[in-house]
TORKOL-288803 format. One line per field, with one value per atom (N, C-alpha, C, O): residue number from 1; residue in one letter; atom name; x, y, z. Coordinates in Angstrom, 3 decimals. Each point is the difference from the previous one (the first is absolute). Layout:
BEGIN
n <- NUM;...
res <- A;...
atom <- CA;...
east <- X;...
north <- Y;...
up <- Z;...
This chain:
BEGIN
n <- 1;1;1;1;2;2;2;2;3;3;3;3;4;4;4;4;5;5;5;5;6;6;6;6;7;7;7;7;8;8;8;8;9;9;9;9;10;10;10;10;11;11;11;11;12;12;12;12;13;13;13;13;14;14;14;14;15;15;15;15;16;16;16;16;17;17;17;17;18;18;18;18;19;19;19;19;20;20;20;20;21;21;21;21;22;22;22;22;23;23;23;23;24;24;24;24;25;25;25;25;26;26;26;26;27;27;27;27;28;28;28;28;29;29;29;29;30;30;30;30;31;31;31;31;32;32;32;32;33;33;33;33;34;34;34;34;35;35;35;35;36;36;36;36;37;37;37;37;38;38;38;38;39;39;39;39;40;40;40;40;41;41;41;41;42;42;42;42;43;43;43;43;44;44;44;44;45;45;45;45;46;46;46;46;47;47;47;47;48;48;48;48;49;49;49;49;50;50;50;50;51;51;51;51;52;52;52;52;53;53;53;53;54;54;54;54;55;55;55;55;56;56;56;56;57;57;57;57;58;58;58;58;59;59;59;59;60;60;60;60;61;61;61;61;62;62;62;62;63;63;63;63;64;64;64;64;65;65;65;65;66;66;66;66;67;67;67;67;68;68;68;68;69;69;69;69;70;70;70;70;71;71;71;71;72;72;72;72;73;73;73;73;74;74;74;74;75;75;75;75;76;76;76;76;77;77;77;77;78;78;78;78;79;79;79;79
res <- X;X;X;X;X;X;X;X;X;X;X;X;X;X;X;X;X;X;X;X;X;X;X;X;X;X;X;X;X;X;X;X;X;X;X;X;X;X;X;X;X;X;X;X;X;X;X;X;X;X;X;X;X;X;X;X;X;X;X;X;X;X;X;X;X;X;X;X;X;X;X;X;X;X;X;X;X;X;X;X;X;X;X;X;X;X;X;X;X;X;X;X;X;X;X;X;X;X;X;X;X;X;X;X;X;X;X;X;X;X;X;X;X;X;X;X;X;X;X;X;X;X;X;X;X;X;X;X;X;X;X;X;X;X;X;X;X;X;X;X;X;X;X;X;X;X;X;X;X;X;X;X;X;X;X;X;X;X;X;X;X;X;X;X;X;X;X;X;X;X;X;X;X;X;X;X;X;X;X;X;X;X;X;X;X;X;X;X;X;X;X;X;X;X;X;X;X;X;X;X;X;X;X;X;X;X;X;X;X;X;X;X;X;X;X;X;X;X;X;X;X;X;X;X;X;X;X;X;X;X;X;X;X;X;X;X;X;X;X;X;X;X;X;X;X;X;X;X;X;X;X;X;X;X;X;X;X;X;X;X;X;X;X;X;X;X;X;X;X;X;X;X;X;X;X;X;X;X;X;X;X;X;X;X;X;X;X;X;X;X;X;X;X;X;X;X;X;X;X;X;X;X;X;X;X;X;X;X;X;X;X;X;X;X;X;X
atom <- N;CA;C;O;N;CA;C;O;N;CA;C;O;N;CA;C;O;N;CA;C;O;N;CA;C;O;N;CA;C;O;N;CA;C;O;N;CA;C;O;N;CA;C;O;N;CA;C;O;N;CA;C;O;N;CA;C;O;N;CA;C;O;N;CA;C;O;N;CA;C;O;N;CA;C;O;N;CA;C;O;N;CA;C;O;N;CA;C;O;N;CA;C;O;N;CA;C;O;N;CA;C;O;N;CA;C;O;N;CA;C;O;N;CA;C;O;N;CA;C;O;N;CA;C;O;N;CA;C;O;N;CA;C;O;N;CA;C;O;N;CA;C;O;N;CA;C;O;N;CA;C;O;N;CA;C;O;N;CA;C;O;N;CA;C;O;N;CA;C;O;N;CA;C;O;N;CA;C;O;N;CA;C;O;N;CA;C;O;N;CA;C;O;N;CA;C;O;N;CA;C;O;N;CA;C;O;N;CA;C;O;N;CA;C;O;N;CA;C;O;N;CA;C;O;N;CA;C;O;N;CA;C;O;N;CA;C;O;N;CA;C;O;N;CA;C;O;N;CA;C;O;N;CA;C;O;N;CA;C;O;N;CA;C;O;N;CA;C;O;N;CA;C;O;N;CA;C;O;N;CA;C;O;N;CA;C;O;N;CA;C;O;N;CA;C;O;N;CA;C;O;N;CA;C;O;N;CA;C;O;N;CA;C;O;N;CA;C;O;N;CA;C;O;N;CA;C;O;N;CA;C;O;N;CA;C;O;N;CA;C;O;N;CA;C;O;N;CA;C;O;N;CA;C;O
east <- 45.742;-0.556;0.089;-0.207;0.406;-0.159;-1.087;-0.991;0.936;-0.797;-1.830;-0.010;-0.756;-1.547;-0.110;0.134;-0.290;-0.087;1.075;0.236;0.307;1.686;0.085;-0.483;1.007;0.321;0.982;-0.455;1.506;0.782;-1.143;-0.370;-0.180;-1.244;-1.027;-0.499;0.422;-0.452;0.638;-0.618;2.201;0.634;0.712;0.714;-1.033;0.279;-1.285;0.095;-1.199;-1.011;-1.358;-0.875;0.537;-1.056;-0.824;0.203;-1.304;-1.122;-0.718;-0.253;-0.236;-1.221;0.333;1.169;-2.427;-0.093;1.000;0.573;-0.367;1.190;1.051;0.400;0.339;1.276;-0.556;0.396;-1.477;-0.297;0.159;0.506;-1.461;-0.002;1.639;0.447;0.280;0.982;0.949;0.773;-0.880;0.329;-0.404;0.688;-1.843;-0.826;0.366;-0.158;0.647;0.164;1.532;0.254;0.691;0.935;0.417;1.204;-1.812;-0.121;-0.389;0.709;-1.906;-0.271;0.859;0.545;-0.084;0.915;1.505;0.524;-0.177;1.151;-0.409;0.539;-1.424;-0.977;0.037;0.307;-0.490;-0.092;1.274;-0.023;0.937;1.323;0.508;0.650;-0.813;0.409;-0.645;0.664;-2.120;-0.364;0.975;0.468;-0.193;0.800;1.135;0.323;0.397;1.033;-0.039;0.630;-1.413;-0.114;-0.204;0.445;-1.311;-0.275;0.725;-0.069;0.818;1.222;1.356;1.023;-0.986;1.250;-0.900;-0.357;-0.276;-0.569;1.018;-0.493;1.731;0.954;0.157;0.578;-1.077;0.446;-0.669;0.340;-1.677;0.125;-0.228;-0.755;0.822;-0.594;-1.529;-0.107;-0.371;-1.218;-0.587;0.751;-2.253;-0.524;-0.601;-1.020;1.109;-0.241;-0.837;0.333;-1.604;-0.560;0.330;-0.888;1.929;0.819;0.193;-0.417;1.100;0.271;-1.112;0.171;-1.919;-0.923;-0.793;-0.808;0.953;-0.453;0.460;-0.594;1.962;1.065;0.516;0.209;-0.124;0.981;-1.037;0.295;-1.374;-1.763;0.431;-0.700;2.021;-0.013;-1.584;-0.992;0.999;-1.318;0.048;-1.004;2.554;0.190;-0.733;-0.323;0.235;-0.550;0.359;-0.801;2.427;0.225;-0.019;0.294;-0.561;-0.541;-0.869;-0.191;-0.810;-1.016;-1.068;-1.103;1.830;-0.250;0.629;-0.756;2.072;0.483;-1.038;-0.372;-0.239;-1.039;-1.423;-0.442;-0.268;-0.548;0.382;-0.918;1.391;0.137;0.388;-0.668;1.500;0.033;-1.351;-0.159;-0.684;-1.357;-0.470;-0.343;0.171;-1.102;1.031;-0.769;1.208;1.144;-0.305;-0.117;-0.027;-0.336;-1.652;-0.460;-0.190;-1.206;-0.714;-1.042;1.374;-0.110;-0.802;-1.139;1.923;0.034;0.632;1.125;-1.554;0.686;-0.929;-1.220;2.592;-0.870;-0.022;-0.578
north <- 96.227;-0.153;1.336;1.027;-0.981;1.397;0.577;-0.719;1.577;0.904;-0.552;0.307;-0.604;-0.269;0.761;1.221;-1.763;0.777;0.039;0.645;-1.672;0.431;-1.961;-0.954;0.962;-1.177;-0.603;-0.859;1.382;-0.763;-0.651;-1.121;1.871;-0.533;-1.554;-0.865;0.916;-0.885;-1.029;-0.748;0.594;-1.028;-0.493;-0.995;1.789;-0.600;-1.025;-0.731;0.734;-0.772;0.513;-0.753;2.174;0.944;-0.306;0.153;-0.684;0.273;1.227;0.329;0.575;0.721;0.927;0.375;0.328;0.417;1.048;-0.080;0.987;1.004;-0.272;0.761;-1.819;-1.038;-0.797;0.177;-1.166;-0.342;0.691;-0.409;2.032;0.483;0.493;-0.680;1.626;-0.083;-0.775;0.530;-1.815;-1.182;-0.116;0.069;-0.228;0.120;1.380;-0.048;1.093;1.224;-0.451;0.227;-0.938;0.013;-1.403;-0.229;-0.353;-1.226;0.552;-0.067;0.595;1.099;0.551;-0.616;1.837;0.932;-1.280;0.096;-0.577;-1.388;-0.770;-0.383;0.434;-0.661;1.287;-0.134;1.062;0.948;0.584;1.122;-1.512;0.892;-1.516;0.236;-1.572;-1.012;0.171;-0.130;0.459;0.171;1.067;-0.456;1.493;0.794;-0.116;0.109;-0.428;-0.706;-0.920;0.294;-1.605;-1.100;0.619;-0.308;1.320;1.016;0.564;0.074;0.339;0.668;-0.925;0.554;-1.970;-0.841;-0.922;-0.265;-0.434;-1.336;-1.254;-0.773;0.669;-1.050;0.249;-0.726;1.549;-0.294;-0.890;-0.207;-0.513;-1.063;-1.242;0.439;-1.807;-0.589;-0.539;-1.024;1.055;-0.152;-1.196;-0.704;0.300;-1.686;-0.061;-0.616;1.178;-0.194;0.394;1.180;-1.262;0.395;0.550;-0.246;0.983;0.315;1.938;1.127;-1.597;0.879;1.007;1.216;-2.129;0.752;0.477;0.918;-1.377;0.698;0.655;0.996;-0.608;0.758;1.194;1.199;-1.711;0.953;0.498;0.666;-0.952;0.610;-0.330;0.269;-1.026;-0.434;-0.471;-0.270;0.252;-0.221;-0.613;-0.188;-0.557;-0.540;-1.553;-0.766;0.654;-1.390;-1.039;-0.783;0.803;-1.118;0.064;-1.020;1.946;0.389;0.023;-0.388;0.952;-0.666;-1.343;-0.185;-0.779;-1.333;-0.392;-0.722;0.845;-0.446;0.390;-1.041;1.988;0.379;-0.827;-0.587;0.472;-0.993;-1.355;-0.398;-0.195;-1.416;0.220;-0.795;1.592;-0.029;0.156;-0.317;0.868;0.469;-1.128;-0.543;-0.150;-1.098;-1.400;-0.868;0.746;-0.763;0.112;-1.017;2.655;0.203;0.089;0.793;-1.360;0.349;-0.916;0.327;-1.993;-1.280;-0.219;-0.455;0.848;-0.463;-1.139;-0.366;-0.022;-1.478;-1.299;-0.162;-0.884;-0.877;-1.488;-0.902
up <- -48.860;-1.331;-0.740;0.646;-1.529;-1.194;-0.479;-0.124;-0.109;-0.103;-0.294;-1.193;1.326;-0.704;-1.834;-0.085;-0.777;-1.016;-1.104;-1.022;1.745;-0.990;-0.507;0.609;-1.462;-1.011;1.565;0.755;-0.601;1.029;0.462;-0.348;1.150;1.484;-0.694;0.719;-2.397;-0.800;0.647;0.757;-1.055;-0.375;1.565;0.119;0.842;1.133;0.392;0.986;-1.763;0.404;-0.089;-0.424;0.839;0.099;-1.209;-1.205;1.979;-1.538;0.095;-1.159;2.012;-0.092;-0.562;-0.093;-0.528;-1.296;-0.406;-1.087;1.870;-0.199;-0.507;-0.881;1.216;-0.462;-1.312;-1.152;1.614;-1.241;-1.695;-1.044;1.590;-0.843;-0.568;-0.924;1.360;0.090;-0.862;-0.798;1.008;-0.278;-1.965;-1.018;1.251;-1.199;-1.336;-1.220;2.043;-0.707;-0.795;-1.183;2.209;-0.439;-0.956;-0.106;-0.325;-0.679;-1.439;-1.004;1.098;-1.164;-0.507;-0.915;1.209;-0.360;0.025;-1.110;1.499;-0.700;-1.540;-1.038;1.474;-1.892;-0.750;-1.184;1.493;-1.183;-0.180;-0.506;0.740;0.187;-0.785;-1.019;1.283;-0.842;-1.330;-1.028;1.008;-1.435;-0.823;-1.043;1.303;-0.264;-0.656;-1.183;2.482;-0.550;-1.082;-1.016;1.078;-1.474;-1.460;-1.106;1.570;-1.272;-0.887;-1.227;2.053;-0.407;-0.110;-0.401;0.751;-0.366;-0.196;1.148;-1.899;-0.344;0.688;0.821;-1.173;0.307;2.136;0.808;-0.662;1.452;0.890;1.164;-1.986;0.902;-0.623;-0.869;0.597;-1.027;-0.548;0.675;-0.990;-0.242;-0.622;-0.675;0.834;0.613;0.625;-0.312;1.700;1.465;0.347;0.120;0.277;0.866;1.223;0.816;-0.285;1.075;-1.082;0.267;-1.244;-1.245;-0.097;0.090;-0.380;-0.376;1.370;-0.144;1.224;1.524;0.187;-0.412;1.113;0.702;-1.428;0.187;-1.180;-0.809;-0.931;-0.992;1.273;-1.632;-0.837;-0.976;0.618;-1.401;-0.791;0.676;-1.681;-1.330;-0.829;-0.687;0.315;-1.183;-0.161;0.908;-1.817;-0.301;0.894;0.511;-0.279;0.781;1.525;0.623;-0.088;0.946;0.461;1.153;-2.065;0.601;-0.395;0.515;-1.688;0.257;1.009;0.650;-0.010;1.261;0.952;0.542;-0.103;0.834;-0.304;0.988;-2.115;0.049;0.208;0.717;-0.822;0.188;1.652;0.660;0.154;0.772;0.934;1.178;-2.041;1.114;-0.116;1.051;-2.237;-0.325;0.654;0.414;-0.359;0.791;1.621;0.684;-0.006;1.496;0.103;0.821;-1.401;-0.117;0.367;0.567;-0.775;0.016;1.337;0.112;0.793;1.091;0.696;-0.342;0.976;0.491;-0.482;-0.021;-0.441;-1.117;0.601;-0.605
């Protein structure tokens, strides 16, 4: 197994917290490096989505009505 602490050691399976965290650090810093990026090219990804306004911080209107309806949509529960 790889190292304790390292994103690999995440994705071979490892939950405890070192990896977790790890894991967690690097998900972050991927979102803010996508915000970045969108910022600076609006067209690089398309926008709507709730996928758009999680992963990429998009803000725009249609973004985040796609994010609402998507929440209020996962929110339901089972019917």
């Amino acid at each position: 197994m790889t190292e304790h602490g390292t994103r690999a050691c995440y994705l071979q399976g490892c939950r405890q917290p070192p990896c977790a965290t790890a894991n967690t650090s690097y998900l972050h810093n991927l979102r803010q490096r996508r915000k970045q990026d969108l910022a600076a090219d609006p067209t690089l990804k398309p926008h709507g989505s709730p996928s758009t306004y999680v992963n990429w911080g998009c803000r725009c209107p249609q973004c985040g009505n796609a994010h609402s309806i998507w929440l209020k949509d996962h929110r339901k529960g089972p019917q």
